[in-house]
C-alpha positions in Angstrom: 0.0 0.0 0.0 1.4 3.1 -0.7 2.5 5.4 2.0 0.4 7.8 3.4 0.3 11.2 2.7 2.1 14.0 4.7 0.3 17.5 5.1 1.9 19.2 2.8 1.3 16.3 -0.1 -2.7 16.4 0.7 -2.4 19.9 0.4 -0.5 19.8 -3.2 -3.1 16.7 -3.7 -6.0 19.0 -3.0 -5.0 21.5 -5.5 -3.9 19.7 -8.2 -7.5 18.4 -8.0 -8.6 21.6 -7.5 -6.9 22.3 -11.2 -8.2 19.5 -12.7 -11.7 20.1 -11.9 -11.6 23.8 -12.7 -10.0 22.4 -16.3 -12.8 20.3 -16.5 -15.6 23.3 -15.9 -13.6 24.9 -19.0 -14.4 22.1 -21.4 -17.7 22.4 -23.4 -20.3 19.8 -21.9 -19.6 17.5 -24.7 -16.4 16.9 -24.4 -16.2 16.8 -20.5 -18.5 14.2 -20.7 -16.5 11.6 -22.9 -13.5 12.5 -21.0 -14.8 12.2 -17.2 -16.7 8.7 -18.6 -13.6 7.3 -19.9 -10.9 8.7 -18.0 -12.4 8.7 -14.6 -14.8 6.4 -14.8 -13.3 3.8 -17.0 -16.1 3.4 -19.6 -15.3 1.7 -22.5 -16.3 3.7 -26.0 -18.7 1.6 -26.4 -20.6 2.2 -23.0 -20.0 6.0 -23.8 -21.7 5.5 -26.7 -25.1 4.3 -26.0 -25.2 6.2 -22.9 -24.5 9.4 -24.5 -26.2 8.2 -27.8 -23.4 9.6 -30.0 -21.5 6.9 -32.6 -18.7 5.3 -31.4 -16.9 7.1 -33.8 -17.7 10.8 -32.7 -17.0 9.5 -29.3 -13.3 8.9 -30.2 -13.0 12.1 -32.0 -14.6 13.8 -29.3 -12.6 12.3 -26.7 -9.2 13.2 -28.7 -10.5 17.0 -29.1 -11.0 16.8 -24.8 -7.4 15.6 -24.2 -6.4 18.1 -26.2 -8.5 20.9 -25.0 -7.8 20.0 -21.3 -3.7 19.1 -21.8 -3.9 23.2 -23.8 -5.8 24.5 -20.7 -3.4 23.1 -18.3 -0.5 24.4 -20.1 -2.6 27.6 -19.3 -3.3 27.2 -15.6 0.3 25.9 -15.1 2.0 28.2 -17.5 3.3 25.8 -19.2 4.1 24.5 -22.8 4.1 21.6 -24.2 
């Protein structure tokens, strides 16, 4: 098991999911969606599918277009560049 965390880590933990849910608001609905079912909820593209009734194939595209968006809006928030 790993090792538990010290203040200061659940603090940095706290806000780096602070970041990542303020990246997420960002996102236009559609692509949040895909990428919280499949990234955080480990739906497969086919369960995205018929739950969000899209094709499987706009699902993919739309899940691409959300990593992108969200990996561009982090390079915002952290000033980054990728």
């Amino acid at each position: 098991p790993p090792a538990p965390l010290t203040p200061i880590g659940e603090l940095e933990r706290g806000r780096a999911a602070a970041t990542v849910y303020r990246i997420l608001d960002r996102l236009p609905d559609r692509y949040r969606e895909v990428l919280v079912l499949f990234e955080l909820e480990g739906a497969s593209g086919e369960q995205i599918a018929a739950l969000t009734g899209r094709k499987q194939a706009t699902v993919w595209v739309q899940l691409h277009r959300a990593r992108q968006r969200f990996l561009e809006e982090m390079d915002r928030e952290t000033g980054e560049h990728r």
